[in-house]
HTML snippet that shows the backbone in 3Dmol.js (N, CA, C, O; Angstrom):
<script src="https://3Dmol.org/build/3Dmol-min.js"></script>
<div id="view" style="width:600px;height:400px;position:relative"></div>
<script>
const pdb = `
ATOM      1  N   UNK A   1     -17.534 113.086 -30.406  1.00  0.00           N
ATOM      2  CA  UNK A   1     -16.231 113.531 -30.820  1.00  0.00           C
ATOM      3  C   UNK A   1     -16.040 114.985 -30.446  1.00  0.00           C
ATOM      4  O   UNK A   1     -17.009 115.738 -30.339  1.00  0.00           O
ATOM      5  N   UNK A   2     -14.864 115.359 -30.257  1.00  0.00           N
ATOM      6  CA  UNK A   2     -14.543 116.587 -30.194  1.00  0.00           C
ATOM      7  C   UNK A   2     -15.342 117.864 -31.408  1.00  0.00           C
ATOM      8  O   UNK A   2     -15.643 117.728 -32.593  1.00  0.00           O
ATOM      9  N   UNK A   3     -15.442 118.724 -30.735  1.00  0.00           N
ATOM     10  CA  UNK A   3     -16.032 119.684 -31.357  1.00  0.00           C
ATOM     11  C   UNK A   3     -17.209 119.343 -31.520  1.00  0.00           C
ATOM     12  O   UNK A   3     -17.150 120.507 -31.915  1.00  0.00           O
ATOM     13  N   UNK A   4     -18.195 118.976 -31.627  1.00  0.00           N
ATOM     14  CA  UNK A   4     -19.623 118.600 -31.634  1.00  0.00           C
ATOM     15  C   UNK A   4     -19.879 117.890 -32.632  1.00  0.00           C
ATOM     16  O   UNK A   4     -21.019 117.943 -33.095  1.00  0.00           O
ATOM     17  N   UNK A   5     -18.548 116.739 -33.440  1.00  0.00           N
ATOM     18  CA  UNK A   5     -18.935 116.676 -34.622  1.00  0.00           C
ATOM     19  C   UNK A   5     -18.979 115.497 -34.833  1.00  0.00           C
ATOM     20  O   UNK A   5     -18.266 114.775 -34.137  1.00  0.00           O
ATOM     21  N   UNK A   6     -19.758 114.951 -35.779  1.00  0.00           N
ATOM     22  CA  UNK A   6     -20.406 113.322 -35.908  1.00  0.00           C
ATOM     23  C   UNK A   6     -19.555 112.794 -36.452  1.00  0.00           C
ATOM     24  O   UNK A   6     -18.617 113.476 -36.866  1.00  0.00           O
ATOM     25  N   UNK A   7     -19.570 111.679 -36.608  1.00  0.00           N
ATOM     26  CA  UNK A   7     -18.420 110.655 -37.066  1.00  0.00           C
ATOM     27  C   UNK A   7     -19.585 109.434 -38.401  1.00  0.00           C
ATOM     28  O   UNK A   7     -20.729 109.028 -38.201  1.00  0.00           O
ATOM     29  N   UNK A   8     -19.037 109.283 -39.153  1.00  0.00           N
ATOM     30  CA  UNK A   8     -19.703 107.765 -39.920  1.00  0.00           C
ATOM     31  C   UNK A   8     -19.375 107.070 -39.646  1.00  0.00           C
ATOM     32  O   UNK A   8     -18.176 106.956 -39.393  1.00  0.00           O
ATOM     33  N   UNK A   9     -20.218 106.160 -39.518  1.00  0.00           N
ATOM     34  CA  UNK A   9     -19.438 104.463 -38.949  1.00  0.00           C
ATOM     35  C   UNK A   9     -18.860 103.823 -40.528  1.00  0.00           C
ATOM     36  O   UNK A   9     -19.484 103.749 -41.587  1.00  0.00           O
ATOM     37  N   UNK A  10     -17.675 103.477 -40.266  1.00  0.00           N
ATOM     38  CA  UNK A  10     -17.081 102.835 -41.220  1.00  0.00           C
ATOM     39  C   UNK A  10     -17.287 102.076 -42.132  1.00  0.00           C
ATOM     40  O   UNK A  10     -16.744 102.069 -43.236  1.00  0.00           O
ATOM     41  N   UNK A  11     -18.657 100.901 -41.432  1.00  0.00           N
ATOM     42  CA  UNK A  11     -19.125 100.324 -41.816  1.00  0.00           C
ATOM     43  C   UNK A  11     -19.894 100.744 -42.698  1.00  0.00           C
ATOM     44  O   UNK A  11     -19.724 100.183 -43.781  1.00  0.00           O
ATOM     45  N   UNK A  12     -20.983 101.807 -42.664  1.00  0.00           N
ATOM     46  CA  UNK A  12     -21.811 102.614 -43.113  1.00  0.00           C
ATOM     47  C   UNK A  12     -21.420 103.088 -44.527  1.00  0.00           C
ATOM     48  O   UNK A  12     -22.057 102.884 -45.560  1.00  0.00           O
ATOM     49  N   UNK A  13     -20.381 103.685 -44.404  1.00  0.00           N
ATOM     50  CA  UNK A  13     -19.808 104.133 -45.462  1.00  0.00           C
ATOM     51  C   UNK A  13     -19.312 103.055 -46.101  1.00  0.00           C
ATOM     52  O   UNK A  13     -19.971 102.817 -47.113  1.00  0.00           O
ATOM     53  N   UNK A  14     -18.408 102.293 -45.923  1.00  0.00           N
ATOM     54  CA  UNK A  14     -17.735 101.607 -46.987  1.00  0.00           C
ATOM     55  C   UNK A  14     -18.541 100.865 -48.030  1.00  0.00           C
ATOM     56  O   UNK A  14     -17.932 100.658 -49.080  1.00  0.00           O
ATOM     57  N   UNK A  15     -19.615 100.481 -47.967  1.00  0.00           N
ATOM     58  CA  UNK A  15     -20.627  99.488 -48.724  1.00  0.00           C
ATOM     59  C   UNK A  15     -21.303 101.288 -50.298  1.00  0.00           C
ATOM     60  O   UNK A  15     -21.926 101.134 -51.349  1.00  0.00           O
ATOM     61  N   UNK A  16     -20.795 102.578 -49.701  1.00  0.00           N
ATOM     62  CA  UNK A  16     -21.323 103.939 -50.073  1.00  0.00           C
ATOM     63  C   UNK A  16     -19.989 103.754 -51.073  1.00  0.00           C
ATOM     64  O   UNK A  16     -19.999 103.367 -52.242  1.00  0.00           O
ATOM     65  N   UNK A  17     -19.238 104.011 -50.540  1.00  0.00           N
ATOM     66  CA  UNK A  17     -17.841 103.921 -51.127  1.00  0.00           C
ATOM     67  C   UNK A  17     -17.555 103.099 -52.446  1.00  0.00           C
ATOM     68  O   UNK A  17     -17.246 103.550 -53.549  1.00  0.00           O
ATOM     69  N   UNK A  18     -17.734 101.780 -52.066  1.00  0.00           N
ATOM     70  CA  UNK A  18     -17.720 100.995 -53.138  1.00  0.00           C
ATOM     71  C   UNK A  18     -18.746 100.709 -53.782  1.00  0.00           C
ATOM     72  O   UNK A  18     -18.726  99.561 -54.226  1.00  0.00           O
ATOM     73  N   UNK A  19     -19.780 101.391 -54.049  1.00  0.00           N
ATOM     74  CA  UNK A  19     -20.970 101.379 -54.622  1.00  0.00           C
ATOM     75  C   UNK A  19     -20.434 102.609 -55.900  1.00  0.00           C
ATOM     76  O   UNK A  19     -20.445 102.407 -57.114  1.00  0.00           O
ATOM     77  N   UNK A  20     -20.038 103.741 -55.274  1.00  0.00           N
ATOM     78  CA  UNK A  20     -18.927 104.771 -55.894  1.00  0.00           C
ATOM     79  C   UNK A  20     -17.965 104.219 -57.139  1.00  0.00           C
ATOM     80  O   UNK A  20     -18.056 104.297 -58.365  1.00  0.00           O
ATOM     81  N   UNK A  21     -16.892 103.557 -56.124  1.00  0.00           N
ATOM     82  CA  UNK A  21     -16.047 103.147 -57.409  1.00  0.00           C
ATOM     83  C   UNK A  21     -16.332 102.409 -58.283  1.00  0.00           C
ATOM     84  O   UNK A  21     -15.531 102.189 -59.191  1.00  0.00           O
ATOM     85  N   UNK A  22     -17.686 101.767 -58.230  1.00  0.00           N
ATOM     86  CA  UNK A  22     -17.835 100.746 -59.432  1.00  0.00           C
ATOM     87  C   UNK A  22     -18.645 101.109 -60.018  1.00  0.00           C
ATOM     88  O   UNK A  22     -19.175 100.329 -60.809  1.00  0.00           O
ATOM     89  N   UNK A  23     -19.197 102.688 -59.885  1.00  0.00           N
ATOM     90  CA  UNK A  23     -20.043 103.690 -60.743  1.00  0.00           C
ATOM     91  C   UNK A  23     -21.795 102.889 -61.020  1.00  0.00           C
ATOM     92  O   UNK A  23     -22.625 102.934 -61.928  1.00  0.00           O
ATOM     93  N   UNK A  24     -21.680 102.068 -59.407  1.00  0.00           N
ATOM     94  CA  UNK A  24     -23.542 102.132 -59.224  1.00  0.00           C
ATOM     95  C   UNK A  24     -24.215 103.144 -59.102  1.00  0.00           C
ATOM     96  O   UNK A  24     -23.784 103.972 -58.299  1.00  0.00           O
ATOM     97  N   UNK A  25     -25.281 103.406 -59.712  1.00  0.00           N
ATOM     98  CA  UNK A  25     -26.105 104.568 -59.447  1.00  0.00           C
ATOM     99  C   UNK A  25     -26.917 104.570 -58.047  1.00  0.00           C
ATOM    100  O   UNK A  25     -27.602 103.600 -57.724  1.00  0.00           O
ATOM    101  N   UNK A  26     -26.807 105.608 -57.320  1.00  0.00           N
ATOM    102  CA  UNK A  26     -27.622 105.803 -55.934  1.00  0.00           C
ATOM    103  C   UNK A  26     -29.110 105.877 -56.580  1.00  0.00           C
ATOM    104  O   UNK A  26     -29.419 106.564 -57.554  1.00  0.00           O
ATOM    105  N   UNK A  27     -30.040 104.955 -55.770  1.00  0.00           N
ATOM    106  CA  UNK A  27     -31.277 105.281 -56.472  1.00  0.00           C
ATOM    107  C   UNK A  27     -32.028 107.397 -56.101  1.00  0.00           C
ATOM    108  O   UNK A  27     -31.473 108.177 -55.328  1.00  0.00           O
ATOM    109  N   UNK A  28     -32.927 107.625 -56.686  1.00  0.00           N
ATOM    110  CA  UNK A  28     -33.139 108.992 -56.475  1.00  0.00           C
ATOM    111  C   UNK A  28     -33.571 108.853 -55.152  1.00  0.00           C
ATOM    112  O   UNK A  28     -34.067 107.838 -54.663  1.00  0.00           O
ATOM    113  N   UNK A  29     -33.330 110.076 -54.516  1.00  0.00           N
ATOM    114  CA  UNK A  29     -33.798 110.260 -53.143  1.00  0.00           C
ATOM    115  C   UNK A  29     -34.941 111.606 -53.027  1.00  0.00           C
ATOM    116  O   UNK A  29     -34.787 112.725 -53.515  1.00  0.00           O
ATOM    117  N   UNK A  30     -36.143 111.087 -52.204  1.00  0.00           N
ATOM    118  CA  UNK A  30     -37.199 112.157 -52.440  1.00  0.00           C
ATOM    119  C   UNK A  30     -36.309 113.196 -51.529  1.00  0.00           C
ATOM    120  O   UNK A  30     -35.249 113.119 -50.908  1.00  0.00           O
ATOM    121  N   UNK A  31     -37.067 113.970 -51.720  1.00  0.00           N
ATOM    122  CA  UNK A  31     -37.038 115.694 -51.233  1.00  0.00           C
ATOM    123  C   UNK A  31     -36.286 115.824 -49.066  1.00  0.00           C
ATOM    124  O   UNK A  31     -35.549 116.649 -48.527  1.00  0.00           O
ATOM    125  N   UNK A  32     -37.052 114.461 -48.478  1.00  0.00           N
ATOM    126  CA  UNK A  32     -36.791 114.339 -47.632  1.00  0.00           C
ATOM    127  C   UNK A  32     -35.655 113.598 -47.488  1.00  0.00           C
ATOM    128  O   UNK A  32     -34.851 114.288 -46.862  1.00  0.00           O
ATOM    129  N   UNK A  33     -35.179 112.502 -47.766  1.00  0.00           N
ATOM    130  CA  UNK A  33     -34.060 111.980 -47.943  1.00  0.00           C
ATOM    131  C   UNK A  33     -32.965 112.625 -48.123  1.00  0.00           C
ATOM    132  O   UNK A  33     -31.857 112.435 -47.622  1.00  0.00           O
ATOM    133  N   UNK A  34     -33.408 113.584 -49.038  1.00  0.00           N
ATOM    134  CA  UNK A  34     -32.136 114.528 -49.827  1.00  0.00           C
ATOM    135  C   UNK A  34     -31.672 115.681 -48.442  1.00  0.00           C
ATOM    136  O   UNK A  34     -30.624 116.325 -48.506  1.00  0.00           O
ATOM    137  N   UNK A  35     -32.468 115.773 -47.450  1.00  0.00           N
ATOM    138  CA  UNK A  35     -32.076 116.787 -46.796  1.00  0.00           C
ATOM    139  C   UNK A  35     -31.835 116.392 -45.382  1.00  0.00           C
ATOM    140  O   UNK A  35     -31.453 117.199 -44.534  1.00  0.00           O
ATOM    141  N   UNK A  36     -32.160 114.611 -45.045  1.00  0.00           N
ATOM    142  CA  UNK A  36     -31.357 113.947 -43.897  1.00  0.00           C
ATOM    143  C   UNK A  36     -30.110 114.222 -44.547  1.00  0.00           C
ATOM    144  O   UNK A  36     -29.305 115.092 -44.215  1.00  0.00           O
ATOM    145  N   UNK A  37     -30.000 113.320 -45.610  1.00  0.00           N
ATOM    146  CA  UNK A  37     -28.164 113.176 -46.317  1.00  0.00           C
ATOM    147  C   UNK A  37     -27.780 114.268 -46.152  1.00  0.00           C
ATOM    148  O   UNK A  37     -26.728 114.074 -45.544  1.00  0.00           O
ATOM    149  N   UNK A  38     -27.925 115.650 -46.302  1.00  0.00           N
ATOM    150  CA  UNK A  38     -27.181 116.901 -46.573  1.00  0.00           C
ATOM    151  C   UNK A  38     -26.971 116.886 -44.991  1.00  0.00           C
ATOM    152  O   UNK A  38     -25.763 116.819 -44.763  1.00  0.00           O
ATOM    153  N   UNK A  39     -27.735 116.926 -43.808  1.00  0.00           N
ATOM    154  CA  UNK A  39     -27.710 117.254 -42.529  1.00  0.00           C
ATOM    155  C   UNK A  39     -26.733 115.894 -41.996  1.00  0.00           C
ATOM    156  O   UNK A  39     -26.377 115.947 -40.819  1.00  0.00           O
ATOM    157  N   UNK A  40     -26.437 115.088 -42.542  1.00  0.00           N
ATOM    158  CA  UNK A  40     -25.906 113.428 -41.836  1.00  0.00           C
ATOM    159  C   UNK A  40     -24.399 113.683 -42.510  1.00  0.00           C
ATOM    160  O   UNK A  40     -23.451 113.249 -41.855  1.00  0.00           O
ATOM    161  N   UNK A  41     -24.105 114.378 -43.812  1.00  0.00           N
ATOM    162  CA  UNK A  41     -23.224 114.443 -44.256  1.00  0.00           C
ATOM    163  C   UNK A  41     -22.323 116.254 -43.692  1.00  0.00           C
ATOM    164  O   UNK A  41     -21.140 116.594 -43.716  1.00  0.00           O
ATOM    165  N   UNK A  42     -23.380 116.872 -43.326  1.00  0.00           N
ATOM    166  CA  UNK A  42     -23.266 118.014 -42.674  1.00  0.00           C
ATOM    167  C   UNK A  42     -22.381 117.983 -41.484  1.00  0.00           C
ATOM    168  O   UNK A  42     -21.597 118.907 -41.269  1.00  0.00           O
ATOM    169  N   UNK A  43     -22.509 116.644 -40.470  1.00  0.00           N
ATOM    170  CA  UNK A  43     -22.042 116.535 -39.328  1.00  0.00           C
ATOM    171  C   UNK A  43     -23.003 116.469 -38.585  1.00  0.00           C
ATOM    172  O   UNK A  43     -22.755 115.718 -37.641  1.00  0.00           O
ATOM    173  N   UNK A  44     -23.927 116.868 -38.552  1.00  0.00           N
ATOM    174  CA  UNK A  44     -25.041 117.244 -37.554  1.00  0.00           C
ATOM    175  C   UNK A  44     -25.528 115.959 -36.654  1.00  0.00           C
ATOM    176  O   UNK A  44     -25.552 114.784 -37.020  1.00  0.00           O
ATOM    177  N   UNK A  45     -25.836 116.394 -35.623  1.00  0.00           N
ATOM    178  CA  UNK A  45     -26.139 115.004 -34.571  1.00  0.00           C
ATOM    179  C   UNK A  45     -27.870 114.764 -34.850  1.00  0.00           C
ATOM    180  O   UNK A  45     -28.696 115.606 -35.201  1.00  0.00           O
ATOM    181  N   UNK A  46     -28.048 113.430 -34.579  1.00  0.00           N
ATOM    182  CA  UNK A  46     -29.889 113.333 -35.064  1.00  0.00           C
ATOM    183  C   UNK A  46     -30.580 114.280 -34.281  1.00  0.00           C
ATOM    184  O   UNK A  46     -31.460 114.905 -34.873  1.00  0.00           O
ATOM    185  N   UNK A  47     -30.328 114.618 -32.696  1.00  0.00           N
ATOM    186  CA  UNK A  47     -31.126 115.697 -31.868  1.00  0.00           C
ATOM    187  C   UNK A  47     -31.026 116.381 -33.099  1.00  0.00           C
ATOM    188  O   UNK A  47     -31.929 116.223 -33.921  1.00  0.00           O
ATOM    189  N   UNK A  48     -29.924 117.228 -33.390  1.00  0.00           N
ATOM    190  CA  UNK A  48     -29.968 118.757 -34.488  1.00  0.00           C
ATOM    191  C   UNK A  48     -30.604 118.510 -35.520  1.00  0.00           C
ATOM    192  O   UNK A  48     -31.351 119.422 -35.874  1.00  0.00           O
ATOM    193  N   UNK A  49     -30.586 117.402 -36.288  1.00  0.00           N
ATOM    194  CA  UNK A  49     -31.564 117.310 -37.717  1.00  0.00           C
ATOM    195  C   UNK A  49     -33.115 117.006 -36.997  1.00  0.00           C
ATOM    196  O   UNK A  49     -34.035 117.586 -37.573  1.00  0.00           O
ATOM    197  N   UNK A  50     -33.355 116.483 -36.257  1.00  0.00           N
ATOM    198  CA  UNK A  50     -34.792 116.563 -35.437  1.00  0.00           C
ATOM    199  C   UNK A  50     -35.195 117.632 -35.594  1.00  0.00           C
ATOM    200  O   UNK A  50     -36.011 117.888 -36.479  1.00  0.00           O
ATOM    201  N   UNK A  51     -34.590 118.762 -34.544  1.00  0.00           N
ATOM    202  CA  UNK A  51     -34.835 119.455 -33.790  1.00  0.00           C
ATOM    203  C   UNK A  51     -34.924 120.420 -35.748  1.00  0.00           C
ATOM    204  O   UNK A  51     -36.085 120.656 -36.081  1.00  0.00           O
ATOM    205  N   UNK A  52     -34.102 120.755 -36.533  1.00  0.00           N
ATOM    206  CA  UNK A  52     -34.245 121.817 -37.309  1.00  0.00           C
ATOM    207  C   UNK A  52     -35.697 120.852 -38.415  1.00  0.00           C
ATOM    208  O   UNK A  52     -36.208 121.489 -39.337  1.00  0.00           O
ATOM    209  N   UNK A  53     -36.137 119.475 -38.156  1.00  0.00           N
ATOM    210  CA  UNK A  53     -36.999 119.023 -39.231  1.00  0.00           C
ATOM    211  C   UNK A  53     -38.345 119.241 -38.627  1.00  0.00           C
ATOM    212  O   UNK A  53     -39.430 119.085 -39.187  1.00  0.00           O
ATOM    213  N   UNK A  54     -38.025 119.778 -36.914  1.00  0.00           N
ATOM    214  CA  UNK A  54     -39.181 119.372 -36.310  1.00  0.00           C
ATOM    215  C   UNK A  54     -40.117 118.114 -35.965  1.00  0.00           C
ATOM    216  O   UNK A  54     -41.342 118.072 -35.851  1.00  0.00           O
ATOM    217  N   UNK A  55     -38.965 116.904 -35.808  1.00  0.00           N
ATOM    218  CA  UNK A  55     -38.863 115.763 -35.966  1.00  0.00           C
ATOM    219  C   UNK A  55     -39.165 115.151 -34.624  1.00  0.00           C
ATOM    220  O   UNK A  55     -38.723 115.785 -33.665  1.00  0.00           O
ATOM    221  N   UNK A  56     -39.634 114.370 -34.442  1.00  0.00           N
ATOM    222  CA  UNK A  56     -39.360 113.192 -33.050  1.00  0.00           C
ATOM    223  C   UNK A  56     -37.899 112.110 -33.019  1.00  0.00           C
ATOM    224  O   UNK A  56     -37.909 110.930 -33.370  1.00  0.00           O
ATOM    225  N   UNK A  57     -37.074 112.636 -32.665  1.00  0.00           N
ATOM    226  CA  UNK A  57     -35.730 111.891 -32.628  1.00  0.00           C
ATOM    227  C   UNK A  57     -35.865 110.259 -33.024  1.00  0.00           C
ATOM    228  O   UNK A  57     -35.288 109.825 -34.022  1.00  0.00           O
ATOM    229  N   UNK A  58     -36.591 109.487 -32.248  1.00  0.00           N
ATOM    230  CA  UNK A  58     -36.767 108.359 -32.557  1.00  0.00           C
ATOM    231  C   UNK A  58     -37.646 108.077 -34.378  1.00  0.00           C
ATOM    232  O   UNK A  58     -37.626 107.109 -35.138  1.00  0.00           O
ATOM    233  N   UNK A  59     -38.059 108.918 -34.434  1.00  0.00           N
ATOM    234  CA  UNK A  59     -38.729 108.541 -35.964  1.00  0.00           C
ATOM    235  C   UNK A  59     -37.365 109.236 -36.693  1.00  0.00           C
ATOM    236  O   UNK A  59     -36.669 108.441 -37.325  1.00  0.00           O
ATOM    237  N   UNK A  60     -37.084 110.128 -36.672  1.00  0.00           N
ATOM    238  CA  UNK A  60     -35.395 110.479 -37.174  1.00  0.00           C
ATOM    239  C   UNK A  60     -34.281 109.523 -37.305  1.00  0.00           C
ATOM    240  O   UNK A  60     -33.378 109.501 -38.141  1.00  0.00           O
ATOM    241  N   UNK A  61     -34.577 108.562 -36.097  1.00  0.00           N
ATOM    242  CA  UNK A  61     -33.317 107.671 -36.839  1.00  0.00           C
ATOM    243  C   UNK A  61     -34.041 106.483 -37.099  1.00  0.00           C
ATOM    244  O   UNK A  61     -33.295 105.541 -37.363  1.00  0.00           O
ATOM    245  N   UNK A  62     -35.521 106.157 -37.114  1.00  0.00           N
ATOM    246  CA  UNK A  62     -35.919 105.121 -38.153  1.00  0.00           C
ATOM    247  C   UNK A  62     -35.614 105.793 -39.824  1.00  0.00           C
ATOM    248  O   UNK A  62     -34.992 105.171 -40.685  1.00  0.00           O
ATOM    249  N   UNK A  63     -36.017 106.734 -39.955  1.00  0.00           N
ATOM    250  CA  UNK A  63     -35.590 107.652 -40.982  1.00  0.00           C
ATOM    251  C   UNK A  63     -34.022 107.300 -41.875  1.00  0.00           C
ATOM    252  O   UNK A  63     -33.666 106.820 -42.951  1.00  0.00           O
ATOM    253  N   UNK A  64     -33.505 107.806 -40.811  1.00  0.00           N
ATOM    254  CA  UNK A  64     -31.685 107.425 -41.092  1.00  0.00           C
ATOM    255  C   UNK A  64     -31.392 106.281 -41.422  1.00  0.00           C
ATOM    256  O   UNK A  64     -30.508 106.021 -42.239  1.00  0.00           O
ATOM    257  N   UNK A  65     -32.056 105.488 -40.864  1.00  0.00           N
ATOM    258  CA  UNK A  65     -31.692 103.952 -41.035  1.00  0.00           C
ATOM    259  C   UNK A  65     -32.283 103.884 -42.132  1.00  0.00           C
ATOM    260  O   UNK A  65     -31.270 103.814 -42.828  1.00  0.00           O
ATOM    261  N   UNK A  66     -32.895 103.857 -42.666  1.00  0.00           N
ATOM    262  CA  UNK A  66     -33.863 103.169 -43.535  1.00  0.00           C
ATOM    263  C   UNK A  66     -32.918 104.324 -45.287  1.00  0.00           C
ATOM    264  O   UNK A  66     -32.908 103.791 -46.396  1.00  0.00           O
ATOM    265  N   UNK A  67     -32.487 105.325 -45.140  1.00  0.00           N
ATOM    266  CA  UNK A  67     -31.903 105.908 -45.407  1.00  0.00           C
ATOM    267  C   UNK A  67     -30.649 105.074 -46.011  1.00  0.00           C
ATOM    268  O   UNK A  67     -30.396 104.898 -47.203  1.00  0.00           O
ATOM    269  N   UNK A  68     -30.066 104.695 -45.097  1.00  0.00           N
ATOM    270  CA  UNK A  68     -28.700 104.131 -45.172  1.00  0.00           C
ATOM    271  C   UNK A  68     -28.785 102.944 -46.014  1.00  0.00           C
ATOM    272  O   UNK A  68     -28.096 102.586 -46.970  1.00  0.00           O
ATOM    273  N   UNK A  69     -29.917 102.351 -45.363  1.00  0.00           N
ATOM    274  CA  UNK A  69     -30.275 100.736 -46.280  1.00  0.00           C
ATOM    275  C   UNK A  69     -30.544 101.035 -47.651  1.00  0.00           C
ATOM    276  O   UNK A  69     -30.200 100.304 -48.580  1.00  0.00           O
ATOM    277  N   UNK A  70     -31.202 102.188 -47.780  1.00  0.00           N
ATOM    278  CA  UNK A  70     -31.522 102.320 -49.524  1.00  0.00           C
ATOM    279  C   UNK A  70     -30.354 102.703 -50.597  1.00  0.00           C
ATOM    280  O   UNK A  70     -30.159 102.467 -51.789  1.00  0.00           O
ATOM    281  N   UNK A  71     -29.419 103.690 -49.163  1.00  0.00           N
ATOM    282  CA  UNK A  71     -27.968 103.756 -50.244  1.00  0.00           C
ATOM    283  C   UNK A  71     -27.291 102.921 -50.219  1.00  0.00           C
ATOM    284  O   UNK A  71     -26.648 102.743 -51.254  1.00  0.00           O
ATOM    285  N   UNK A  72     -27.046 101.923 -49.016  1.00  0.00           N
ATOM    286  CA  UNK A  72     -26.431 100.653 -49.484  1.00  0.00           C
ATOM    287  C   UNK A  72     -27.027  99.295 -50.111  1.00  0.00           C
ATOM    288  O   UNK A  72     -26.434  98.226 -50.264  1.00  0.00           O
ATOM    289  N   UNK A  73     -28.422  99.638 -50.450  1.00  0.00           N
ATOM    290  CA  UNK A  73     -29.132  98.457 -50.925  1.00  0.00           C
ATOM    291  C   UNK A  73     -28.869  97.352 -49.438  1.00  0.00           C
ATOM    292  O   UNK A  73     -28.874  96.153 -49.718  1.00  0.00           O
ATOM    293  N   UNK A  74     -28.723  97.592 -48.437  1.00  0.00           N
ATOM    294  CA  UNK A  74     -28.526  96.028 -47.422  1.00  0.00           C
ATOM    295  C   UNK A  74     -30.138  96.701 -46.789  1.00  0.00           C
ATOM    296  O   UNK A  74     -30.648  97.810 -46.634  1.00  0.00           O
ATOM    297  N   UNK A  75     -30.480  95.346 -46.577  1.00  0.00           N
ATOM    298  CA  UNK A  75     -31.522  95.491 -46.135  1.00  0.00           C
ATOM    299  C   UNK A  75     -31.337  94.680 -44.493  1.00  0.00           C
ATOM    300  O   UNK A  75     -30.724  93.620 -44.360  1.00  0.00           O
ATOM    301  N   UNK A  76     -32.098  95.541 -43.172  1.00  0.00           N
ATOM    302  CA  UNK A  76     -31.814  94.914 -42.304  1.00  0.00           C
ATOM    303  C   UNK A  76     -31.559  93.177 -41.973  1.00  0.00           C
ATOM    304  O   UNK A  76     -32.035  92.451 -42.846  1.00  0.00           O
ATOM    305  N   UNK A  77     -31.196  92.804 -41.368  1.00  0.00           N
ATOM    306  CA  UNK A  77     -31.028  91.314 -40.949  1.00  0.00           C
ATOM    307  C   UNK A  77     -31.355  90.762 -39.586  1.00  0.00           C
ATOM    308  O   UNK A  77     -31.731  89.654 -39.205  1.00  0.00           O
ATOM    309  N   UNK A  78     -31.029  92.145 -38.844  1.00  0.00           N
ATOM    310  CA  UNK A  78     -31.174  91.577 -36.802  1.00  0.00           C
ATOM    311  C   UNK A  78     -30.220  92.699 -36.414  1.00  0.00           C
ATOM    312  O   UNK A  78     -29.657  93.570 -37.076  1.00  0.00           O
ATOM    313  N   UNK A  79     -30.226  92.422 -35.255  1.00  0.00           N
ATOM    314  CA  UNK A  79     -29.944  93.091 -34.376  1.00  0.00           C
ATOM    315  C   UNK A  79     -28.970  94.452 -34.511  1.00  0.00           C
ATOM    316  O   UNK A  79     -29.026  95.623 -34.137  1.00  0.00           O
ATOM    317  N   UNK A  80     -27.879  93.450 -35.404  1.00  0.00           N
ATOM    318  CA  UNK A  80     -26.669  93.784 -35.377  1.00  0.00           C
ATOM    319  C   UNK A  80     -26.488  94.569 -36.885  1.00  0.00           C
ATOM    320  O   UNK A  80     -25.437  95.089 -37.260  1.00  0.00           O
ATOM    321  N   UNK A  81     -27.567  94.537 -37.540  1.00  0.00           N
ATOM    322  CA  UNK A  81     -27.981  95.016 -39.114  1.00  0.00           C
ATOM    323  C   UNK A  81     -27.488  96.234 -39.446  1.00  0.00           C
ATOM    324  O   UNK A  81     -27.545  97.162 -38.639  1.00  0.00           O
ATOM    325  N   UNK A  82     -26.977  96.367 -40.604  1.00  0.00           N
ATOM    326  CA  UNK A  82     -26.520  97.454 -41.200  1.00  0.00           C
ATOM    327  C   UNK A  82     -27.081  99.075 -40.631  1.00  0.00           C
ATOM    328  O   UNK A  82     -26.427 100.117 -40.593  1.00  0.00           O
ATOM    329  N   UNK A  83     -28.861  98.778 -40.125  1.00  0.00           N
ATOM    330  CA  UNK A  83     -29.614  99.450 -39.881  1.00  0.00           C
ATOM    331  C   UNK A  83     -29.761 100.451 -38.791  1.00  0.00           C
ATOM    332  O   UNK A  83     -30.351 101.521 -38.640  1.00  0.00           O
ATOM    333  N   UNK A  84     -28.557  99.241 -37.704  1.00  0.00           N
ATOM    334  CA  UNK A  84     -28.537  99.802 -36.755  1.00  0.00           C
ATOM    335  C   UNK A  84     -27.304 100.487 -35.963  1.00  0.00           C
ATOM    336  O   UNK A  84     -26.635 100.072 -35.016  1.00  0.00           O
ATOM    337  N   UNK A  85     -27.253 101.665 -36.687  1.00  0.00           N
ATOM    338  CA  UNK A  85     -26.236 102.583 -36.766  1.00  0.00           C
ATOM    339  C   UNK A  85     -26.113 103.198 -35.253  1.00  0.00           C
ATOM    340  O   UNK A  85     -27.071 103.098 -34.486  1.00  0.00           O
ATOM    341  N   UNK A  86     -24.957 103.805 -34.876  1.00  0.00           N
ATOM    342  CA  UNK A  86     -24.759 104.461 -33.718  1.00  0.00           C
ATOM    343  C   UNK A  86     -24.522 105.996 -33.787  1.00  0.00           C
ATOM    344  O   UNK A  86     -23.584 106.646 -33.325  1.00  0.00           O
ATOM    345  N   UNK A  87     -25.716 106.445 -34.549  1.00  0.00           N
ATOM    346  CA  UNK A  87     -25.176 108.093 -34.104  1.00  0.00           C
ATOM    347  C   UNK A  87     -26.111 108.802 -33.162  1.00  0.00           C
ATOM    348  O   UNK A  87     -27.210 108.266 -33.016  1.00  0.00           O
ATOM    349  N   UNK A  88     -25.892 109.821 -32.550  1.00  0.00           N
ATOM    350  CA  UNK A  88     -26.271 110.270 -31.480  1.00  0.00           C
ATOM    351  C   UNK A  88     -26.948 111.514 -31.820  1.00  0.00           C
ATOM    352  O   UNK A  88     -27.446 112.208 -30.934  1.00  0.00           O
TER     353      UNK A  88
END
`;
const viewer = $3Dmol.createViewer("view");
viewer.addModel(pdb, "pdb");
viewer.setStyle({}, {cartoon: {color: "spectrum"}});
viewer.zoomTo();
viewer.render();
</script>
């Protein structure tokens, strides 16, 4: 996107969203979790949260994913799985 800035997939969010309005509790997130979310909600692209965690990009977005599944409770399925998000 313009300006260097990340986008959520819709999908991603909405299962976040309505977890929200029906006042489910997010389970706690350790120390690391807590500071993908701040950097994913930041805008930041996975290179930039890598690169500032000192991360290997590819373990960064097993990270993310696995991330996403715990705030939406979906747990992968295939291919096409909640898990497998498109950010860059």
């Amino acid at each position: 996107l313009s300006g260097g800035r990340s986008m959520v997939d819709p999908a991603q969010a909405e299962p976040v969203i309505e977890r929200l309005r029906a006042q489910k509790p997010i389970p706690p997130l350790n120390d690391h979790e807590q500071q993908l979310l701040t950097y994913v909600l930041d805008g930041l692209t996975n290179s930039e949260i890598a690169d500032r965690l000192g991360m290997d990009v590819g373990q960064l977005g097993t990270d993310v994913a696995a991330l996403i599944r715990r705030i939406t409770s979906q747990a992968p399925t295939g291919p096409d799985s909640p898990g497998k998000h498109r950010r860059t």
